[in-house]
C-alpha positions, -999 to +999 in steps of 0.1 A: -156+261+199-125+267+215-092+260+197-077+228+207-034+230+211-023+199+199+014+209+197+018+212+235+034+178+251+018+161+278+031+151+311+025+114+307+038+112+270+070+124+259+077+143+230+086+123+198+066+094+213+033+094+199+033+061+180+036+046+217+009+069+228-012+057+206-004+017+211-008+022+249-043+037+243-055+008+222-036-023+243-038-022+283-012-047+285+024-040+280+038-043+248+061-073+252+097-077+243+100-089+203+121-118+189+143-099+156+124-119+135+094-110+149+106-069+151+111-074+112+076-088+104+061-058+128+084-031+113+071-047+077+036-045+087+037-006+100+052+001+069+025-016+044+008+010+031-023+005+006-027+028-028-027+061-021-067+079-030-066+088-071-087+117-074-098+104-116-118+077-097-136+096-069-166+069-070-167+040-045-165+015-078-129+011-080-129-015-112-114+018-135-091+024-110-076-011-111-075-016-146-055+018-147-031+010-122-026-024-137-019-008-168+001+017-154+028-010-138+026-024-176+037+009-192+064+011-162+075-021-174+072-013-209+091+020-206+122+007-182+122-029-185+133-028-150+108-050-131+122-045-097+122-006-105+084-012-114+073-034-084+060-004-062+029-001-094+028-037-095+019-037-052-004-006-060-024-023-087-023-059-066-040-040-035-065-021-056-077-053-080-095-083-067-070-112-073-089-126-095-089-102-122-051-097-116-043-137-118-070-134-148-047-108-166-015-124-159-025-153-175-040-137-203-003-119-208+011-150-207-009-161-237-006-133-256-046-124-254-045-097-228-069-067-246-045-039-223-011-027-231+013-052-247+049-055-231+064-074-257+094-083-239 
């Protein structure tokens, strides 16, 4: 195979531009002008990001992985007592656990059942 140079810059696309390369060869039709509000909510979206791959659970059962990463936001918690310091574990553990388990936990927190770690605050 030859090698392919994808550092050189194309006629058609200039450099630095690739994000609206890459909208332009999904959407035929122009992108159109964007209301602030409506910037904000696309500038939020781009920037969601889900929880990153965790090499302990390489199997396509995630249930260990959520368990840890709720855990994992409790310790945060636990540790710092800082709960906006602690929301980026809270949003990993949210996107990797089925909200019922999460709403299941929360509750079980609340009553002083849950079987994980205790925060105790």
């Amino acid at each position: 195979f030859d090698k392919i140079d994808f550092t050189t810059s194309r006629p058609d696309v200039p450099m630095g531009d690739i994000d609206n390369y890459k909208l332009n060869k999904v959407f035929t039709a122009p992108i159109p002008v964007l209301s602030a509000e409506d910037q904000e909510l696309l500038n939020e979206v781009k920037a969601h990001r889900t929880t990153p791959r965790d090499a302990r659970f390489p199997t396509q059962n995630q249930a260990n992985h959520c368990w840890n990463r709720y855990n994992e936001w409790l310790l945060c918690l636990k540790s710092t007592k800082d709960e906006e310091g602690c929301k980026g574990m809270r949003n990993m553990a949210l996107q990797v656990c089925p909200s019922i388990w999460s709403d299941k936990w929360d509750e079980e927190r609340g009553e002083g059942i849950y079987p994980g770690i205790n925060v105790g605050k």
